[in-house]
C-alpha positions in Angstrom: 46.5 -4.2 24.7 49.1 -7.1 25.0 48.0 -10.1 22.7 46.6 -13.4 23.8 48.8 -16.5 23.7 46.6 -17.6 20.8 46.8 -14.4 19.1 50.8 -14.3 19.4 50.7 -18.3 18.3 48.7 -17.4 14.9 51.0 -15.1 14.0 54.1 -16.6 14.5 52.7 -19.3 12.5 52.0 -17.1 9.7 55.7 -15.5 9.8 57.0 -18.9 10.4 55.4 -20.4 6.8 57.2 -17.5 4.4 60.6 -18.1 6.5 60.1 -21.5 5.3 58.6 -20.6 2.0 56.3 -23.1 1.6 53.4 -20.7 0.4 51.6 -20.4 -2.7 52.7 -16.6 -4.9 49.5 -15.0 -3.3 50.3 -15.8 0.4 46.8 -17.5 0.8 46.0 -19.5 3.7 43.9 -19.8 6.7 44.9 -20.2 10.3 43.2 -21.2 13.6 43.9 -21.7 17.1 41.8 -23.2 19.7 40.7 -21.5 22.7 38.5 -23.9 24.2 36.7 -26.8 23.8 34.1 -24.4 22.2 35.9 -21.7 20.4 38.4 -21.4 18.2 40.6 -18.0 16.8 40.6 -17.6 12.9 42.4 -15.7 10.5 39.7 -12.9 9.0 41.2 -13.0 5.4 42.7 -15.2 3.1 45.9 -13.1 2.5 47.8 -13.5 5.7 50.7 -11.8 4.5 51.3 -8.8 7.3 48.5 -10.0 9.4 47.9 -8.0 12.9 45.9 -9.6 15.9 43.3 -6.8 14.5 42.8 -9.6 11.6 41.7 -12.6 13.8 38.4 -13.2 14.8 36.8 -15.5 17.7 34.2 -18.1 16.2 32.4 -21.1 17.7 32.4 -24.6 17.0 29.5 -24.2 15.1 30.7 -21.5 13.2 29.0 -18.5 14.5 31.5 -15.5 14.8 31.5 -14.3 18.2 33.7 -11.8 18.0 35.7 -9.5 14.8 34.9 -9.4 11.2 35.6 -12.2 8.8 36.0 -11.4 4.9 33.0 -13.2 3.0 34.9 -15.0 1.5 36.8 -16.6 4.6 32.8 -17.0 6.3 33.0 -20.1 4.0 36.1 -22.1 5.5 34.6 -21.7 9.1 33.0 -25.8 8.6 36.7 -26.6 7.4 38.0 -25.7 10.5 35.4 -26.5 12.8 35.1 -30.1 11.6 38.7 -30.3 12.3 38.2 -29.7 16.0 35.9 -31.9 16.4 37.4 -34.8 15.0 39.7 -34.3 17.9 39.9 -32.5 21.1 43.6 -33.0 21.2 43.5 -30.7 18.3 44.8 -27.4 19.1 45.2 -25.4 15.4 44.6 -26.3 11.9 46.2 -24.8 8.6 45.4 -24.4 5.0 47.8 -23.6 2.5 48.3 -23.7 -1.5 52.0 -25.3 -0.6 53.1 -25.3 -4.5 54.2 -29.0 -4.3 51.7 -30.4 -2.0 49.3 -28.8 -4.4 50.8 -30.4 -7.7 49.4 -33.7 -5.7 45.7 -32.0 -5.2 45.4 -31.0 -8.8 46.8 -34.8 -9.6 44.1 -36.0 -6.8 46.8 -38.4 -5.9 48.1 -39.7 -1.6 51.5 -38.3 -0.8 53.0 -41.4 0.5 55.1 -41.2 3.5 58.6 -41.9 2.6 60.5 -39.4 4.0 61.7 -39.6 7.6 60.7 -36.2 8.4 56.8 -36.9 8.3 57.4 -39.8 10.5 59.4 -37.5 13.2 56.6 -34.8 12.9 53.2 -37.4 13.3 52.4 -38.2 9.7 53.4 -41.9 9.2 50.7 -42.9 7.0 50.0 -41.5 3.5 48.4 -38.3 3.7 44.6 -39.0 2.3 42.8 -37.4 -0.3 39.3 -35.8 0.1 37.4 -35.6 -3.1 36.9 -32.4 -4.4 33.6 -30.8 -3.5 32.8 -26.5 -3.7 34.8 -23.9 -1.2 32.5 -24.3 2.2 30.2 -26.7 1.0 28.7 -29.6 2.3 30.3 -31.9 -0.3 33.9 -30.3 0.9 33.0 -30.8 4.5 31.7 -34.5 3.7 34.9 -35.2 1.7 37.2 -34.5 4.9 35.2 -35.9 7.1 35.6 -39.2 5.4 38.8 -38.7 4.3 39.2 -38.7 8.2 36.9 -41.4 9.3 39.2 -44.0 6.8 42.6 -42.8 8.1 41.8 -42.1 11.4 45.7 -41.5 12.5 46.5 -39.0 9.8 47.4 -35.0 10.4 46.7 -33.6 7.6 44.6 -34.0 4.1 45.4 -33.3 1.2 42.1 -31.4 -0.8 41.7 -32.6 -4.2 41.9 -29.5 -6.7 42.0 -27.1 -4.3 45.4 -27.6 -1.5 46.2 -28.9 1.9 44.7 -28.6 5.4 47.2 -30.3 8.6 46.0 -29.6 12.0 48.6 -30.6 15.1 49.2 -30.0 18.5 49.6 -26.0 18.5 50.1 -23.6 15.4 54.0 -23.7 14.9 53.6 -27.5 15.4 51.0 -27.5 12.3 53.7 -25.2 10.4 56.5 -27.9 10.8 54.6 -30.8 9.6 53.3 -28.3 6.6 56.7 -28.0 5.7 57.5 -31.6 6.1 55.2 -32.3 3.8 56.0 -29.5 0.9 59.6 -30.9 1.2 58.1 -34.3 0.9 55.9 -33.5 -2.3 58.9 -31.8 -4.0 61.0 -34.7 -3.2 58.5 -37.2 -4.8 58.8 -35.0 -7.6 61.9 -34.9 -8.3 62.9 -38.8 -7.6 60.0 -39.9 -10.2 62.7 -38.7 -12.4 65.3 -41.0 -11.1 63.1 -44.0 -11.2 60.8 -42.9 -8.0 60.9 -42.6 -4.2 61.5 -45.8 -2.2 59.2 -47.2 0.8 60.7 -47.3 4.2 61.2 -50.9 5.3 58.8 -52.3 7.6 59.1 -51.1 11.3 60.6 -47.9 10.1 58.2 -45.5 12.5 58.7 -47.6 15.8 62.8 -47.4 15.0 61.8 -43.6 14.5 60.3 -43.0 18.2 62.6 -45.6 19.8 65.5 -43.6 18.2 64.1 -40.2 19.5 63.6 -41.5 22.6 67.1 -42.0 22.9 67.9 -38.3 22.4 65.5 -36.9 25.2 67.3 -39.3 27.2 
């Protein structure tokens, strides 16, 4: 049976974050594409490593699996995801990863500011947020980002304190270039705290941004 547009999208995605190696040693993460204003497509299992459309499952925006077989342990990332796409109907995928450098920011429970141009090119021109730290699939964890999301309302992603990141965009590989954007970012950060730390952009650095790359679709 030929794959759904969805399907095909997911795993691209996937292939697309270990070309650009911004994955944690265990290749775990979580990936889902919208269907419909309802339903959403979902990775099955948390090591996505060699994932097949066999491994995706069709859930609702409540979180009732519809269709396919999810791991237990992925059942309890189904409000992550959900909550995500209703924030925003202009969502159309979200993605969590253990990106090694984003993640030295979780465990620190610190913003990654936005000072590289990259984030502003890819839709992340304010800091990236942090939501306080609450159980896997709990209602504290859900709470968290959904604050985290109510006080920066224009933010694409969120960083999850002690645990990773989660970045939702306009389609799956969309969410995979801002991802790594943002592990780029973090490692940057990094590495210039050493030299004496990063360096805000000056102000009316995002509208020069878009004026400038309206220029080139020109």
């Amino acid at each position: 049976m030929e794959m759904s547009r969805a399907e095909r999208q997911i795993l691209e995605a996937i292939d697309q974050l270990f070309t650009n190696q911004v994955m944690s040693h265990s290749g775990h993460a979580n990936l889902s594409a919208r269907i419909d204003m309802n339903t959403y497509l979902i990775t099955t299992k948390g090591a996505v490593r060699n994932l097949t459309a066999k491994d995706l499952a069709l859930v609702d925006l409540d979180g009732k699996v519809l269709d396919g077989n999810l791991d237990p342990t992925n059942l309890e990332i189904l409000d992550m995801h959900g909550t995500i796409y209703r924030y925003a109907d202009s969502v159309e995928a979200v993605i969590h990863t253990h990106s090694p450098n984003v993640l030295a920011f979780a465990l620190a429970n610190k913003p990654l500011p936005c000072r590289y141009e990259a984030l502003l090119r890819f839709g992340q021109a304010d800091d990236v947020p942090v939501a306080k730290w609450g159980p896997r699939g709990s209602k504290q964890s859900i709470d968290a980002i959904e604050s985290a999301l109510s006080e920066n309302p224009n933010t694409s992603s969120v960083i999850l304190a002690n645990h990773g990141l989660l970045a939702f965009g306009s389609s799956p590989l969309a969410t995979v270039s801002l991802i790594s954007a943002l592990e780029e970012s973090a490692e940057a950060e990094i590495a210039a705290a050493s030299i004496g730390g990063a360096v805000s952009f000056p102000q009316g650095a995002l509208e020069a941004v878009r004026e400038s790359m309206k220029k080139a679709k020109s």
